[in-house]
MARTI-784397 format. One line per 3 residues: number of its first residue (from 1); their letters; for each residue x, y negated, z negated of N, C-alpha, C. Coordinates in nm, 4 decimals. Atoms other than C-alpha are relative to their C-alpha. Layout:
NUM) A) X Y Z X Y Z X Y Z  ... $
***
This chain:
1) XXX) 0.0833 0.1177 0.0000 0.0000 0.0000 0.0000 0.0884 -0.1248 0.0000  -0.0858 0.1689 -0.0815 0.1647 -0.3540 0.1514 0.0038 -0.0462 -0.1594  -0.0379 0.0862 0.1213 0.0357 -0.5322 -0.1634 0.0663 0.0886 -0.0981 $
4) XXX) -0.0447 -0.0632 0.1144 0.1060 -0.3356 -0.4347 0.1964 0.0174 0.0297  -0.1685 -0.0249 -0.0250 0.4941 -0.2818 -0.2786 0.0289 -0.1597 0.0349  -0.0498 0.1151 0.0017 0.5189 -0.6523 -0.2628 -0.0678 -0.0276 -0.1640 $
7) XXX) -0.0135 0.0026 0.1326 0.4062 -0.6719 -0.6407 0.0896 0.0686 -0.0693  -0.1126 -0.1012 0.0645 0.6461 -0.3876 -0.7204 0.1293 -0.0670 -0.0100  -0.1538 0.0216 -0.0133 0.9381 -0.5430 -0.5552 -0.0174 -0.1482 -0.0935 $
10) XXX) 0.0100 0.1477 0.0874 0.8315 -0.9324 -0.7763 0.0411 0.0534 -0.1037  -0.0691 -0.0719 0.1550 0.8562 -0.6894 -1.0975 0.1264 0.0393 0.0091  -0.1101 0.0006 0.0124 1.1713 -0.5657 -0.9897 0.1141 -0.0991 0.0251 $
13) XXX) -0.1035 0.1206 0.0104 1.3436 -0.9134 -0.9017 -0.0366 -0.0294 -0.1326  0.0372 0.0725 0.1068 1.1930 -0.9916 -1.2279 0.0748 0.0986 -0.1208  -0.0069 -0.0600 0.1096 1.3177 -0.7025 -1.4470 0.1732 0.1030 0.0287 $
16) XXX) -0.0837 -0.0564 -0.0575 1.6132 -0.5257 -1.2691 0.0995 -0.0960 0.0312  -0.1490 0.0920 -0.0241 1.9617 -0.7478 -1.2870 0.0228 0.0372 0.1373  -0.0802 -0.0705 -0.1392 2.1406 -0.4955 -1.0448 -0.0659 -0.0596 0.1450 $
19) XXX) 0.1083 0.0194 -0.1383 1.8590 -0.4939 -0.7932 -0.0192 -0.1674 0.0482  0.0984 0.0929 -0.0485 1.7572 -0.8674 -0.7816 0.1898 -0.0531 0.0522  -0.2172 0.0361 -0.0550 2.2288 -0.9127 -0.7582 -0.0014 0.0316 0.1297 $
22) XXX) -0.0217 -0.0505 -0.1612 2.2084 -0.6932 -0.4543 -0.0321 -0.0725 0.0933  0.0524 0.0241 -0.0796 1.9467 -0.8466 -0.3155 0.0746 -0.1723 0.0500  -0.0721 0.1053 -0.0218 2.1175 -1.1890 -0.3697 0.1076 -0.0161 0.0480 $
25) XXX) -0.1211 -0.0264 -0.0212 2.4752 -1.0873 -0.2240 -0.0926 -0.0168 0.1691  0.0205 -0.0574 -0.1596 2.2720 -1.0116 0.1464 -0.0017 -0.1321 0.0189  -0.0389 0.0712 -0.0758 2.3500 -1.2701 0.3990 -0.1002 -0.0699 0.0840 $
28) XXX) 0.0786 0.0283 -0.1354 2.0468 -1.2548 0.6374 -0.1445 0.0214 -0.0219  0.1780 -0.0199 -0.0196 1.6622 -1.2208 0.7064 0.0396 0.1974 0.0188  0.0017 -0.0872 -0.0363 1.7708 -0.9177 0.8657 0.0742 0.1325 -0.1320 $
31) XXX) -0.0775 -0.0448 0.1070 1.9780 -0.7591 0.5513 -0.0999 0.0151 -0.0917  0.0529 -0.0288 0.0361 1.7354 -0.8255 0.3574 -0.1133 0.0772 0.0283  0.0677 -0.0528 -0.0002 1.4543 -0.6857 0.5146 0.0673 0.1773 0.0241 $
34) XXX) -0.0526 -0.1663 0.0474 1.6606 -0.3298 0.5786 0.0152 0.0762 -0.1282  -0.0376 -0.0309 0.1256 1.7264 -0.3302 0.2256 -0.1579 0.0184 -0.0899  0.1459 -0.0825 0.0482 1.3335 -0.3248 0.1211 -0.0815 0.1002 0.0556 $
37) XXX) 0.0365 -0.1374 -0.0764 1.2349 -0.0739 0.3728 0.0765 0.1060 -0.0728  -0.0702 -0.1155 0.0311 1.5365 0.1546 0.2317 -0.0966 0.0147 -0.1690  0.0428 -0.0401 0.1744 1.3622 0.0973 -0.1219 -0.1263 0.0214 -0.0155 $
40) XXX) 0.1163 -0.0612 -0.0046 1.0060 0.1585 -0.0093 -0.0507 -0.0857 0.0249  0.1219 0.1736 -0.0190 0.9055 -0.2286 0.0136 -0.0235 -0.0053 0.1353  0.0494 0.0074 -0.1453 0.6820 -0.2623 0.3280 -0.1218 -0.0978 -0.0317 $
43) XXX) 0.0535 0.1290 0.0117 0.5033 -0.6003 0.3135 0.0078 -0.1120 0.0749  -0.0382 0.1042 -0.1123 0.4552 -0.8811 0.4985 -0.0110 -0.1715 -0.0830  -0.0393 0.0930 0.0843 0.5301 -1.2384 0.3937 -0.1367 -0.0698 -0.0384 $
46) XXX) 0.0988 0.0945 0.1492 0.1803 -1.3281 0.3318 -0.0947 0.0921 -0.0839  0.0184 -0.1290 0.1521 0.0994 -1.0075 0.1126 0.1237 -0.0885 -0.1193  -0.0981 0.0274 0.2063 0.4211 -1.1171 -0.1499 -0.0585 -0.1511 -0.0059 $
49) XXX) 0.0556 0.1005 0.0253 0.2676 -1.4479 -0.0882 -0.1352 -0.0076 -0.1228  0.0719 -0.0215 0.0831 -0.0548 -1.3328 -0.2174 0.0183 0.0716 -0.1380  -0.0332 -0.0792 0.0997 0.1159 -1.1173 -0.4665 0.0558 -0.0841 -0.0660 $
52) XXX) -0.0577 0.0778 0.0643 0.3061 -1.4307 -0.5791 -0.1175 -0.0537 -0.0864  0.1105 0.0935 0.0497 -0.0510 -1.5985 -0.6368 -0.0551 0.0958 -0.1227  0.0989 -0.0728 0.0938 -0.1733 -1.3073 -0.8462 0.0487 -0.0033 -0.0851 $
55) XXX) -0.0297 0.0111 0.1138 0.0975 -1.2931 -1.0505 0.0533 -0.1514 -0.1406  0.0383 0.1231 0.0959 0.1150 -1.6804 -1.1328 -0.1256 -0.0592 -0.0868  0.0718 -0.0113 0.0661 -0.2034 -1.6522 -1.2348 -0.0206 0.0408 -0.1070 $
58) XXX) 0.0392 -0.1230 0.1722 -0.1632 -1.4015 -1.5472 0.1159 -0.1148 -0.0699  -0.1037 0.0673 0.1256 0.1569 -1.6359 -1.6535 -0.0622 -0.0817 -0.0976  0.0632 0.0600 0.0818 0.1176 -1.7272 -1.9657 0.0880 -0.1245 -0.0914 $
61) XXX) -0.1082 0.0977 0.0626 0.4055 -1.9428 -2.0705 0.0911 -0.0334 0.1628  -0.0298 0.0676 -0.1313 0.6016 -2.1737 -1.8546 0.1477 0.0559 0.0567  -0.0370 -0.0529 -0.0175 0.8661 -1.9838 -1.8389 0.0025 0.0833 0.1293 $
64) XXX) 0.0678 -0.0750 -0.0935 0.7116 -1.7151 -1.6419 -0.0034 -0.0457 0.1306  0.0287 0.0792 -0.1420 0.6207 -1.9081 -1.3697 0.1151 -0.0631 0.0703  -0.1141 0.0610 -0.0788 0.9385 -2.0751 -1.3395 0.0939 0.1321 0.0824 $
67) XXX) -0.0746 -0.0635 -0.0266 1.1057 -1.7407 -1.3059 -0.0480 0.0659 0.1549  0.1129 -0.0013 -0.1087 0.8372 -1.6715 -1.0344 0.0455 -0.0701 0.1247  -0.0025 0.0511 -0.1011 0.8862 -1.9701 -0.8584 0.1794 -0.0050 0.0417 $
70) XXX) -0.0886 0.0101 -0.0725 1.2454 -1.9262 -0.8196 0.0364 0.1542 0.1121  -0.0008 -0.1434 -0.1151 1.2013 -1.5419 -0.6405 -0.0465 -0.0544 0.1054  0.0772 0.0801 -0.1402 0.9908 -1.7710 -0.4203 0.0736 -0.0642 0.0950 $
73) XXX) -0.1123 0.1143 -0.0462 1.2357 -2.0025 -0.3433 0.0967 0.0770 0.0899  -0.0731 -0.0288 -0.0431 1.4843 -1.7895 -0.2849 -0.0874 0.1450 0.1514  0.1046 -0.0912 -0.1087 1.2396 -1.5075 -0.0568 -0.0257 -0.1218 0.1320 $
76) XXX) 0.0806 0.0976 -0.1131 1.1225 -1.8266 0.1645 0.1820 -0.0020 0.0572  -0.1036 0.0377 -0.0387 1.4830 -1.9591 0.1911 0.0772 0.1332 0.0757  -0.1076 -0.1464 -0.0572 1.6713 -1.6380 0.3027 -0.1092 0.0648 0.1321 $
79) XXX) 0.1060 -0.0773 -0.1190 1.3483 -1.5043 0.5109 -0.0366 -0.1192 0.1097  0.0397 0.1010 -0.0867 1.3318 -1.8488 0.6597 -0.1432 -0.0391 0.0418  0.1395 -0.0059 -0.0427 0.9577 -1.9020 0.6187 -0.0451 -0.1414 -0.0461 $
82) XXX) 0.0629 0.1441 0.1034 0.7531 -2.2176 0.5142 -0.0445 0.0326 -0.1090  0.0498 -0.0030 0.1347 0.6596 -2.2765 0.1655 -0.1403 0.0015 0.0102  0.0951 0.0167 -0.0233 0.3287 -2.2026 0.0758 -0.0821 -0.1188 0.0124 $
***
């Protein structure tokens, strides 16, 4: 399921050092997207979009959200997409 593997992969930039390092070391649009296919992520940018919205919704401290909006940041910037 698209969404749910673009909520999976938000929890794991969110909870997984290693994983969210790796993902930050790749170079390209193209790097990265080989690298979530190899890990099961199959999503499209406006599924983690919507998956971004669902999970700024439950934040409950500001925190949260900030940590949120910087997976965002960095997902748009590297995938080269517009901000929502």
């Amino acid at each position: 399921m698209p969404m749910q593997d673009s909520l999976n992969f938000i929890r794991e930039m969110r909870t997984n050092r290693d994983f969210r390092r790796s993902i930050y070391r790749l170079k390209n649009a193209e790097a990265v997207q080989s690298l979530l296919v190899s890990n099961g992520y199959h999503f499209t940018h406006d599924e983690f979009e919507d998956s971004y919205c669902k999970l700024l919704l439950k934040c409950q401290e500001a925190e949260q959200a900030e940590e949120l909006m910087q997976i965002l940041t960095w997902y748009q910037m590297l995938l080269n997409v517009s901000p929502i």
